[in-house]
C-alpha positions in Angstrom: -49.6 -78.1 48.2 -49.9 -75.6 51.0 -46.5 -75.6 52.1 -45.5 -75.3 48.7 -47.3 -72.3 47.7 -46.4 -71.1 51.0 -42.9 -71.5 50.9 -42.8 -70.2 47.3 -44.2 -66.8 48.0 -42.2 -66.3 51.1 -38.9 -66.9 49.5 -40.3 -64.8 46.3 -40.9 -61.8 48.8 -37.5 -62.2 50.1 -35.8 -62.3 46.8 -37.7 -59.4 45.5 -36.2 -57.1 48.6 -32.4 -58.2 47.8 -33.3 -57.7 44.3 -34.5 -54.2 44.5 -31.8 -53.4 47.1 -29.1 -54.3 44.9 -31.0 -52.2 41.6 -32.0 -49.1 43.4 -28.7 -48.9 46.1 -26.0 -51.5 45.8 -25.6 -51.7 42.4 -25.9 -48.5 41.5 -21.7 -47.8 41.1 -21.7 -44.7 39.2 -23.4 -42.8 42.0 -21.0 -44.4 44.2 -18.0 -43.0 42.5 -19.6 -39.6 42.4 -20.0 -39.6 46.0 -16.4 -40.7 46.5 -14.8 -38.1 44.4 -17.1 -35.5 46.7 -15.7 -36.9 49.4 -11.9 -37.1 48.3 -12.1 -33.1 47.5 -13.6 -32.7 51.0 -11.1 -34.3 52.4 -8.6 -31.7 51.0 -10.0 -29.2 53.6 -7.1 -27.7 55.5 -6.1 -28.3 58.8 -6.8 -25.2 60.4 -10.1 -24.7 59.3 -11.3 -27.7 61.3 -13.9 -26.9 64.5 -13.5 -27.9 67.8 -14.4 -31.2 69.0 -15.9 -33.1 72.2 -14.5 -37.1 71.9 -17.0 -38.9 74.2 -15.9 -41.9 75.3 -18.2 -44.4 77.4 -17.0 -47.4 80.0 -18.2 -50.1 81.9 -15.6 -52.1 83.2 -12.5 -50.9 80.6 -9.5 -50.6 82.9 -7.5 -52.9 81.2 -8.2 -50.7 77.7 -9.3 -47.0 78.7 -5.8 -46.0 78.7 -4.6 -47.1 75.2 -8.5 -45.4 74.1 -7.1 -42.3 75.8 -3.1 -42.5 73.7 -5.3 -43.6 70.7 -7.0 -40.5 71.1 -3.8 -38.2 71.2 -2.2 -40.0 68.6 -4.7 -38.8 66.2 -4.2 -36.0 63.7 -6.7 -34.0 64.7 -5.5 -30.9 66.3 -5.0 -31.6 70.1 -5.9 -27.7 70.4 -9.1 -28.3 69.3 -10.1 -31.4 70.9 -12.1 -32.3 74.2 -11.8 -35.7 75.9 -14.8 -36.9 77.9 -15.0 -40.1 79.7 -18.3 -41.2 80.8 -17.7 -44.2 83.2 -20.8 -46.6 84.3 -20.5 -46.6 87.7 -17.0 -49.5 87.1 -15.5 -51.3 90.0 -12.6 -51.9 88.2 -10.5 -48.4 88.6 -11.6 -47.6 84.9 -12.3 -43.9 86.2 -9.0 -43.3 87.9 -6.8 -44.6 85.1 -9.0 -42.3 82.7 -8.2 -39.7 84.7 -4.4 -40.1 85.5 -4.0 -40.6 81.5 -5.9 -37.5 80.7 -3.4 -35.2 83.0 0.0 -37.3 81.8 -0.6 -36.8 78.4 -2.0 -33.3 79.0 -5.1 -33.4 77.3 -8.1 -31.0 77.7 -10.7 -33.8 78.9 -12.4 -34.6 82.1 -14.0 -38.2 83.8 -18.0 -38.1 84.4 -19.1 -41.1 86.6 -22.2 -42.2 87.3 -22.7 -43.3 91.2 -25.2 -46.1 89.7 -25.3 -48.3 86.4 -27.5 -46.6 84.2 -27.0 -48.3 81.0 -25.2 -46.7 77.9 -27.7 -44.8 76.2 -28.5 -42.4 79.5 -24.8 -42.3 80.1 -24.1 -40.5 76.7 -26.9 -38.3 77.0 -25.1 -37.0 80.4 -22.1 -36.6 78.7 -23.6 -34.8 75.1 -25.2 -32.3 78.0 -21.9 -31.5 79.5 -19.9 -31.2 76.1 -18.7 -28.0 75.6 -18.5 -28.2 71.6 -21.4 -28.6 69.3 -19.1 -31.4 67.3 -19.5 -34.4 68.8 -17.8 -37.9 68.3 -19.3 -40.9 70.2 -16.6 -43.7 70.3 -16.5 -47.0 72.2 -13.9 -47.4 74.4 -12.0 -50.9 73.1 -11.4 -49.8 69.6 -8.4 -47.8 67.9 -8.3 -45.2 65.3 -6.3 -45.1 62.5 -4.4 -41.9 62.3 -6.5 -39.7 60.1 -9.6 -41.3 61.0 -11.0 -38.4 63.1 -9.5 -36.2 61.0 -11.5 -37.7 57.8 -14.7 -38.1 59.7 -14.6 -34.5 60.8 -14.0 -32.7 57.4 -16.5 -35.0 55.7 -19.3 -33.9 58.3 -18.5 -30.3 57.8 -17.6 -30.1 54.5 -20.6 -32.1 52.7 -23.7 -29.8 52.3 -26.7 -31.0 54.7 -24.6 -33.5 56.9 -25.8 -34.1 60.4 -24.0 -36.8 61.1 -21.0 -39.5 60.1 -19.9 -42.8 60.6 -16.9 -44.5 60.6 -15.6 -48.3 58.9 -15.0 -51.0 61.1 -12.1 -53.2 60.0 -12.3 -56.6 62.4 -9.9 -57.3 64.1 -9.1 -61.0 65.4 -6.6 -62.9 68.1 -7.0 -65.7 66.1 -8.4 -67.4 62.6 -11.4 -69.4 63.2 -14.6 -70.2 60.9 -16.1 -67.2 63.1 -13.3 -64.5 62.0 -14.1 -65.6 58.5 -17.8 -65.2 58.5 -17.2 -62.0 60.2 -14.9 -60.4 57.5 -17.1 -61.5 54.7 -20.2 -59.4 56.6 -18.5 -56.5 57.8 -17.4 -56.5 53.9 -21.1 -56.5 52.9 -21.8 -53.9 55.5 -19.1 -51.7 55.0 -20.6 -51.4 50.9 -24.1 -51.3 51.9 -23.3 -48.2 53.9 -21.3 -46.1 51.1 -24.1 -47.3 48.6 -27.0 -45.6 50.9 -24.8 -42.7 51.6 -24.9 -41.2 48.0 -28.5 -42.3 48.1 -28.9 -40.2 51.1 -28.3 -41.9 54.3 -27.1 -44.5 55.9 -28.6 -46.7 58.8 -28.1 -47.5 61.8 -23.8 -46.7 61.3 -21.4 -48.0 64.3 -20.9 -46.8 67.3 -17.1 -47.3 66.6 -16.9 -43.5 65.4 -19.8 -41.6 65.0 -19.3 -37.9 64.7 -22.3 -35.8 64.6 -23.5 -32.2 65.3 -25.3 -31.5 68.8 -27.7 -29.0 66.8 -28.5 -31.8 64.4 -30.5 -34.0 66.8 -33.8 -33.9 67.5 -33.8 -34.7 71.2 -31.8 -37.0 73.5 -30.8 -40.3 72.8 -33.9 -42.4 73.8 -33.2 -44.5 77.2 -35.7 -47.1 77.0 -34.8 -48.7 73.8 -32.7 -48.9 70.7 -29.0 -48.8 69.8 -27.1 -45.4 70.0 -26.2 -45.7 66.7 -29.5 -46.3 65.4 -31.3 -43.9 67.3 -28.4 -40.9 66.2 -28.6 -41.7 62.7 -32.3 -41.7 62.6 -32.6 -38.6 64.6 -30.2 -36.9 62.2 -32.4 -37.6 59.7 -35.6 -36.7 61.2 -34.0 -33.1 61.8 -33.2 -32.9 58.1 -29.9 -33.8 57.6 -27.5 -36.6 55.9 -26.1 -39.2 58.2 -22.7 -40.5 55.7 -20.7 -43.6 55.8 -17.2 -42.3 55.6 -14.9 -45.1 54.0 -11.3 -43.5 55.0 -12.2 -43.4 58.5 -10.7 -46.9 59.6 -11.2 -48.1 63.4 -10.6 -51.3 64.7 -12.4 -53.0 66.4 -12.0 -56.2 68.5 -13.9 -59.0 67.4 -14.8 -62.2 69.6 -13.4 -65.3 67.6 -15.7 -67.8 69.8 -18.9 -68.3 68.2 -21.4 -68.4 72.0 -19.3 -64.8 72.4 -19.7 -63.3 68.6 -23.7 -64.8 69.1 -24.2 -63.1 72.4 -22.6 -59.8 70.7 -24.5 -60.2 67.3 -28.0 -60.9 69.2 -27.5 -57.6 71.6 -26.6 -55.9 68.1 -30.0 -57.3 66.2 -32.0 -56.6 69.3 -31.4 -52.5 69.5 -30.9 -52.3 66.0 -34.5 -53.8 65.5 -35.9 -51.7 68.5 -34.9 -48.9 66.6 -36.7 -49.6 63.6 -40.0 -50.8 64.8 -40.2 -47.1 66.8 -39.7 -45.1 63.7 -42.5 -46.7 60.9 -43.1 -43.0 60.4 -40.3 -43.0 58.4 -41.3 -45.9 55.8 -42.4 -44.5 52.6 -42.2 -40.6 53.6 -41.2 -38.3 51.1 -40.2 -35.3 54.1 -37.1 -37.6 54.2 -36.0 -37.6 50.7 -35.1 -41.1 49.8 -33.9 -42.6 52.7 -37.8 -42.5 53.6 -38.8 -43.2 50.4 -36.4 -46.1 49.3 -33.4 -46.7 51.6 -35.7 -47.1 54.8 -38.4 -49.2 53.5 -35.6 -51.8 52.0 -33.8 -51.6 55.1 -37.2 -52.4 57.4 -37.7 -55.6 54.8 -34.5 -57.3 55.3 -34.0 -56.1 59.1 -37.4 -57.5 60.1 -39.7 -59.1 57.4 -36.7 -61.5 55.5 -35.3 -63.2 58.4 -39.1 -65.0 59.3 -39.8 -64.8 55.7 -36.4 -66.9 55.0 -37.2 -69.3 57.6 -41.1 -69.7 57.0 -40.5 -70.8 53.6 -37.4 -73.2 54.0 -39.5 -75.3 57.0 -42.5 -75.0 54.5 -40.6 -76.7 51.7 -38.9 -78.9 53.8 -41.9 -80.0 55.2 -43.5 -80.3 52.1 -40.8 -82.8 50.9 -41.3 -85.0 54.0 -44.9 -85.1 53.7 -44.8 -85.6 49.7 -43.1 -89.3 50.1 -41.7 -88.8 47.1 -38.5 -90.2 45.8 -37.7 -87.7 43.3 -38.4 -85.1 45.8 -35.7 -86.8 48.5 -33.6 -86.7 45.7 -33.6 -83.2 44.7 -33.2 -82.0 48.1 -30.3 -84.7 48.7 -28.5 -82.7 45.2 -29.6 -79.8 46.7 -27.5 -80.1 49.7 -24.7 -82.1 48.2 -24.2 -79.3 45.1 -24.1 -76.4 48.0 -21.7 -78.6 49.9 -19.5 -78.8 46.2 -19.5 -74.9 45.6 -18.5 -74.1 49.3 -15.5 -76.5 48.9 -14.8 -74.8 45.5 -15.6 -71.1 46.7 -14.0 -70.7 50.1 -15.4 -66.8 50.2 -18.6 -68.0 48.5 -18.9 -70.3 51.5 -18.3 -67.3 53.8 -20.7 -64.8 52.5 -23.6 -67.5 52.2 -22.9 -69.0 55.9 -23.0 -65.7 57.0 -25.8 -64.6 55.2 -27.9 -67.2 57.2 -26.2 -67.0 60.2 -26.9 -63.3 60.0 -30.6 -64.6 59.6 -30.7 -66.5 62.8 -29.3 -63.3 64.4 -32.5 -61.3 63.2 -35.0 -63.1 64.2 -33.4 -64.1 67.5 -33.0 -60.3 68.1 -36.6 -59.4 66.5 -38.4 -61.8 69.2 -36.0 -60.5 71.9 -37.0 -56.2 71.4 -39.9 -56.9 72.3 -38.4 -57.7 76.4 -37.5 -54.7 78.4 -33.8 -54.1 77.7 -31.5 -54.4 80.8 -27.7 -53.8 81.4 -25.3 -56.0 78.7 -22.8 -58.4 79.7 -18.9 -57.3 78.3 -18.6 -59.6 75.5 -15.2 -61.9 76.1 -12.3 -60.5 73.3 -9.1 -60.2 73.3 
């Protein structure tokens, strides 16, 4: 009877957080649509009333991609007048600085290469190269992914143009060399992501963003990015807000981004992901439930924390407890609800192929967070380049 009760309140608690997510942010579609049409007449800003920009780019090992980042980068329609190329290079082996450097002067961009003599990990790199930016609009972008054309462009006029924005953040559309059960699972989350972000945008925020294109004031941060822990894109967004500001999920500001199809690669990634992510919420409870931050403190926060950290054990302590109540009950009927279980789940995923999707990747996603959640709490080291094509 233990595990029962056990496993009853810890699924109860878990359904109670996707519950109130989905009333107080997800759901909430009329909002949404405000927020879009806000963002639509924003994005009617003219050209030439744009500011100057510093693109900071950072490497490790990106020889074989730094120069399409670079032509990426001048393909865009953002004013080439107005932009700033920086490449922060990790101390590479692999000539990553000198074909930054040659592709900067052929395509006669107003950029310059930083390199570090020793590794010093990403978050240190970027705060090097924020210090040596010569605009106070900054984008962060990582070097392997592309821009759509007007994705700068959208990201920029939405962080100027919306009253008490900070910061911004990009979409990331997938992007595969091949179809494979992993590719699937990963579209049907970045989906879910992708809406979870606009929905806590016209709330008031959204956390953590992606690193893929985040655009952000220099006056809007509170302090450097910290070294010792956390994702950039976590500790940005949260320092955006902690200064005061909006940090928005910008839907027409595509990038795309290279995703591993081999499911020990897209763990490895998803796991490094979890782990800063996670770092960055356990160093900022000061947030949870703090009405100096509107609602992101008050609502979008708190929900966030739950499913980031509490759901994932939660989700796992009560399907062992009710599995293990089952096995200890010796009960026939019991075997045979659990066998029906299975067996109707097995029916629906055959019926639904993108049901199947978003509810395998709902758990695997699980896996991912507790993995990374027991993980944050070791010392973070350097990251191995994720294998992707």
């Amino acid at each position: 009877m233990f595990f029962l009760i056990l496993g009853s309140i810890s699924l109860s608690i878990v359904s109670l957080v996707y519950f109130l997510y989905y009333v107080l942010i997800y759901g909430a579609k009329d909002r949404a649509s405000r927020y879009l049409k806000n963002i639509q007449r924003t994005l009617e800003t003219e050209v030439r009333l744009l500011p100057s920009v510093s693109i900071i780019v950072s490497t490790y090992e990106e020889a074989k991609v730094i120069r399409r980042k670079i032509e990426n980068i001048a393909d865009s329609d953002y004013p080439l007048d107005k932009m700033e190329i920086i490449v922060i290079d990790d101390a590479s082996k692999d000539r990553t600085a000198e074909i930054a450097e040659r592709a900067l002067a052929e395509l006669g961009l107003n950029g310059k290469v930083l390199r570090n003599p020793n590794r010093i990990g990403l978050n240190a790199s970027l705060n090097t190269a924020i210090e040596a930016a010569s605009n106070d609009v900054l984008c962060i972008t990582d070097s392997d992914v592309t821009f759509k054309e007007d994705a700068l462009q959208n990201a920029i006029k939405v962080l100027v143009g919306i009253q008490g924005a900070g910061g911004v953040t990009g979409k990331i559309v997938p992007s595969f060399d091949r179809d494979t059960k992993v590719t699937r699972l990963e579209d049907g989350y970045r989906d879910f992501s992708n809406r979870s972000m606009l929905a806590e945008s016209f709330r008031h925020s959204t956390f953590p963003g992606s690193g893929v294109l985040t655009a952000f004031r220099r006056s809007s941060l509170t302090g450097l990015i910290p070294v010792s822990y956390g994702s950039t894109d976590g500790n940005i967004s949260m320092s955006i807000v902690k200064s005061g500001h909006r940090f928005l999920y910008v839907p027409y500001a595509d990038v795309y981004e290279p995703m591993p199809a081999d499911i020990s690669q897209h763990r490895l990634q998803k796991v490094r992901r979890a782990k800063r992510l996670i770092q960055v919420v356990l160093h900022n409870t000061d947030v949870l439930f703090n009405g100096k931050y509107g609602e992101f403190g008050l609502v979008v926060f708190p929900l966030k924390f739950a499913m980031l950290v509490l759901c994932p054990v939660l989700m796992c302590i009560g399907f062992v407890s009710f599995v293990v109540f089952i096995l200890l009950s010796q009960s026939i009927v019991l075997y045979s609800f659990l066998l029906l279980g299975l067996l109707t789940v097995a029916v629906i995923s055959a019926i639904s192929g993108r049901l199947c999707s978003l509810v395998s990747g709902f758990v695997l996603h699980q896996f991912y967070l507790i993995v990374g959640l027991f993980s944050s709490f070791k010392k973070g080291g350097f990251w191995k380049k994720i294998e992707r094509r």
